[in-house]
C-alpha positions in Angstrom: 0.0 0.0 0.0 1.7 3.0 -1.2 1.7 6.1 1.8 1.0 9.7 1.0 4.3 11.2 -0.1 6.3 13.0 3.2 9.3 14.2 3.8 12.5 12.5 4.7 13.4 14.9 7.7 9.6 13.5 9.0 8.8 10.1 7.4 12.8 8.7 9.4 12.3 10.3 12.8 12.7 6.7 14.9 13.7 4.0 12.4 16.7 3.8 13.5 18.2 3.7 17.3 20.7 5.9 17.3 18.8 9.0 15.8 15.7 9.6 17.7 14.9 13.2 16.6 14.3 15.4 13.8 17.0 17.4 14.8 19.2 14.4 14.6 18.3 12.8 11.6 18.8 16.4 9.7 22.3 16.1 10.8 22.9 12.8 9.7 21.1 14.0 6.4 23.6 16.9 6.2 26.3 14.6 6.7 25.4 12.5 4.5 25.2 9.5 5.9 21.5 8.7 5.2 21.3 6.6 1.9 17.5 6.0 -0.2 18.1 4.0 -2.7 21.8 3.7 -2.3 21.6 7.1 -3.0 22.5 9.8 -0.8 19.8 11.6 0.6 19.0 15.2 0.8 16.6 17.1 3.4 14.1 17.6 -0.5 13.4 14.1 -0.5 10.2 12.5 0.1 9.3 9.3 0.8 6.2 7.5 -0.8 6.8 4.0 0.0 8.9 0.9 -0.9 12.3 2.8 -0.2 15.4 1.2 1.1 16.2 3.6 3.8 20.2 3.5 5.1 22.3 4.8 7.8 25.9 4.5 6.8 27.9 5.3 9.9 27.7 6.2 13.0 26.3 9.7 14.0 28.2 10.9 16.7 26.5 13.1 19.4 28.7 13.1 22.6 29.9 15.9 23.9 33.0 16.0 25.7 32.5 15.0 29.2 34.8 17.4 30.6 36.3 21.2 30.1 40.8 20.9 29.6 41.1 24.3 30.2 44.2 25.6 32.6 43.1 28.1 35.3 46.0 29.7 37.7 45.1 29.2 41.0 46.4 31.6 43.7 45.3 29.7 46.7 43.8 26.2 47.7 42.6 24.7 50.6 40.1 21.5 52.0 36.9 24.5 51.9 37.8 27.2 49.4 39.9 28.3 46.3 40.8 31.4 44.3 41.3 31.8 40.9 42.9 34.5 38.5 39.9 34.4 35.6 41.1 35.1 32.5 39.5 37.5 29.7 37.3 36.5 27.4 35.3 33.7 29.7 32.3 33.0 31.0 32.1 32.4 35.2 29.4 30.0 34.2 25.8 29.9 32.0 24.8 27.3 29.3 27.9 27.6 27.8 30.5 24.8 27.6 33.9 26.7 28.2 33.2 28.3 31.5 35.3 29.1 34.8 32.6 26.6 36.4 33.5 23.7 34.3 36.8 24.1 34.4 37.1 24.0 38.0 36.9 20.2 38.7 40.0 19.6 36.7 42.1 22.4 38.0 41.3 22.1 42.0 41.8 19.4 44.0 38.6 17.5 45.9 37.7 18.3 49.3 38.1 15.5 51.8 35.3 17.5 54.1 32.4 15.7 54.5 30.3 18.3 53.3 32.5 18.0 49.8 30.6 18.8 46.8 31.6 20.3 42.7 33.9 23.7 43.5 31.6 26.6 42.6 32.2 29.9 42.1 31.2 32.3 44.7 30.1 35.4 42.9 30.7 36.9 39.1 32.9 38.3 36.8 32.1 39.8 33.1 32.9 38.4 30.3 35.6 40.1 29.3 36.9 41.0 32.8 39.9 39.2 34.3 40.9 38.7 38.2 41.2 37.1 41.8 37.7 35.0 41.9 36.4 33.1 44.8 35.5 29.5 45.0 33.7 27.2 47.4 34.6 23.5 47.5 32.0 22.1 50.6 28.5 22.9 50.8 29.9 24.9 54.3 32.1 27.1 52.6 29.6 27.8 49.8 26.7 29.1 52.3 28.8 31.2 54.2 30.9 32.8 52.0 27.6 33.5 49.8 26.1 35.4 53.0 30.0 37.2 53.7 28.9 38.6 50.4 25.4 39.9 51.0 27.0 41.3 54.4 29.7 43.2 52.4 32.3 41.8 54.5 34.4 40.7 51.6 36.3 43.7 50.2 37.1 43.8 47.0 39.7 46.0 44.7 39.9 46.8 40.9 41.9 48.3 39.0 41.1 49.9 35.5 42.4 52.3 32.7 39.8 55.2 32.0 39.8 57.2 29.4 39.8 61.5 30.0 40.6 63.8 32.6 38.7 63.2 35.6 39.0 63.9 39.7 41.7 62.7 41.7 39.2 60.8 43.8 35.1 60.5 44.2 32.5 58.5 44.8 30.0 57.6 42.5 26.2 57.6 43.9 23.9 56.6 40.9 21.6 54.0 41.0 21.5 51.0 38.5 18.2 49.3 37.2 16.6 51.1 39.5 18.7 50.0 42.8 20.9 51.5 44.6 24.7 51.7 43.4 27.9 53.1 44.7 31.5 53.0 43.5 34.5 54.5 45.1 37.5 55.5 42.6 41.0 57.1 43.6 43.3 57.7 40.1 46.8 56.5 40.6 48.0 57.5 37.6 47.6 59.9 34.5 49.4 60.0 31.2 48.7 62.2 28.0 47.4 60.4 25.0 47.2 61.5 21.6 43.8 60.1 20.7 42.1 59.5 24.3 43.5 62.8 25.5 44.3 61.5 28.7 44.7 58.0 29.9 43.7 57.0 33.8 45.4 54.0 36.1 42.1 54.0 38.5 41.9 52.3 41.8 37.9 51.1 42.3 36.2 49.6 45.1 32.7 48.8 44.6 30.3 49.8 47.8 27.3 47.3 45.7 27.3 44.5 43.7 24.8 45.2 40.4 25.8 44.0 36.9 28.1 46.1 35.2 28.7 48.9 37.8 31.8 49.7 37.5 31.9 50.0 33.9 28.1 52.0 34.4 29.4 54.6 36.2 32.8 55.5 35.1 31.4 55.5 31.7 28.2 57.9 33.7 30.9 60.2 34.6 32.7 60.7 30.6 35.3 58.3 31.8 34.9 54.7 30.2 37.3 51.8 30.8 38.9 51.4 28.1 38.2 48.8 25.4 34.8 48.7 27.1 31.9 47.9 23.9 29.7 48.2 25.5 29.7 51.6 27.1 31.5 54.0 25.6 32.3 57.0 23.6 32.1 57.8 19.7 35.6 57.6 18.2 37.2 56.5 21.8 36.5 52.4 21.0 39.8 50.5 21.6 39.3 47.4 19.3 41.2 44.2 19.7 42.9 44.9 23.0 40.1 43.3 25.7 39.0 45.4 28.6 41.6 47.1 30.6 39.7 45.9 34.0 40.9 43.9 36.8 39.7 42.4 39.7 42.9 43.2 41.5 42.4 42.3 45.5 40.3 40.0 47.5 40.7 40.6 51.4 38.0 38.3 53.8 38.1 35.8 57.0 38.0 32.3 56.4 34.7 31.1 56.6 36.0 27.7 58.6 39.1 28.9 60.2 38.7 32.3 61.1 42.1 33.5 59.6 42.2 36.8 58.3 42.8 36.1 53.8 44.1 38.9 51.3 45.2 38.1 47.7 46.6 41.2 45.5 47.3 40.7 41.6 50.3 42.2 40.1 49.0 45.4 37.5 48.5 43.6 34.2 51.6 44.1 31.8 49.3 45.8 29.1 47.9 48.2 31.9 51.7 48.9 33.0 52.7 49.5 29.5 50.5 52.3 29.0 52.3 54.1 32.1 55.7 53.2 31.8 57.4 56.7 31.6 55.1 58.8 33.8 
């Protein structure tokens, strides 16, 4: 009995066991590995009966199981770990290549009881680099998670801002309609040719919204620079990453009670800038 003519892509969904979706069976299609006929097959086929339907190899679908990526670690212990994150990576998300799923390879398991997958503690963007936390027991996690809410972690950045701007400040502007404040002390200014003036800025960050460091420098004319996503026309710095870094991470040890502060040297492409002055 000859079947109303339909599609390839909808007629094979199931007739064989390892390609169980449409999704799936379009791949093999593309890869040509689905034969009708002992001829290859092409996603305008349609099927209206009798065909000799083949899979010729094997479809494959895994994923790899686990992230090899190399993370420098500053410090380890049995509860906690911190990290220097590089540029141009995730924390963690849906993503494959994140600082999350890179962790289990580059730390070394708790023996604690209360041992569980390392997570990270709070966020970095994108493409900001730095000192980032890390719990390894289910203990270390909670509390350093509420140390955080308290504010009684401080934490230190360091950036390169474009323009002239105050010595020091404080920035008081509220972000997605929460409250927001920054402190900012410049270290160091040099003359530029294009930017006009180029700023080595100390920043501690009073809050914790997305993106509030970049927000409000960039709120007061002075953008990080090689920031996309907030800056000025003509100022863009293509190619060269953000110039921010989370620089220092000062807190007490959740478990021991031991007073912790890890400082980052200034980045070589942030030195450079300020070599002479």
């Amino acid at each position: 009995m000859q079947i109303k003519p339909i599609r390839l892509q909808e007629y094979g969904v199931g007739i064989f066991n390892t390609i169980s979706t449409k999704s799936g069976l379009k791949k093999a299609i593309n890869k040509k590995l689905i034969l009708v006929n002992d001829k290859v097959a092409t996603t305008a086929i349609f099927i209206n009966g009798g065909e000799e339907i083949t899979l010729r190899g094997v479809l494959d679908n895994k994923k790899p199981s686990r992230l090899i990526l190399d993370l420098e670690v500053i410090y380890e212990d049995e509860h906690l770990a911190v990290i220097n994150k590089p540029a141009g990576l995730l924390v963690s998300g849906n993503t494959f290549k994140t600082v999350s799923n890179a962790l289990p390879q580059n730390l070394t398991k708790s023996t604690e009881v209360d041992a569980i997958t390392p997570k990270p503690i709070h966020r970095l963007d994108y493409p900001t680099t730095g000192l980032l936390l890390v719990g390894k027991t289910a203990t270390s996690i909670v509390s350093l998670g509420k140390m955080f809410e308290d504010k009684e972690i401080y934490k230190k950045y360091l950036a390169v801002t474009i323009g002239a701007m105050p010595v020091e400040g404080i920035i008081d502007l509220p972000i997605d309609n929460k409250n927001a404040v920054s402190k900012y002390r410049v270290l160091k200014t040099t003359v530029s040719k294009r930017f006009h003036f180029l700023n080595l800025v100390e920043l501690e960050p009073l809050t914790g919204r997305r993106h509030q460091l970049r927000k409000h420098l960039y709120s007061m004319g002075n953008p990080i620079l090689g920031d996309r996503n907030y800056n000025l026309p003509g100022l863009l710095l293509k190619g060269k990453g953000l110039y921010l870094q989370a620089n220092m991470l000062k807190f007490k040890h959740p478990v021991t009670g031991e007073m912790l502060q890890f400082e980052l040297s200034i980045p070589k492409n942030f030195a450079k800038i300020f070599l002479n002055n």
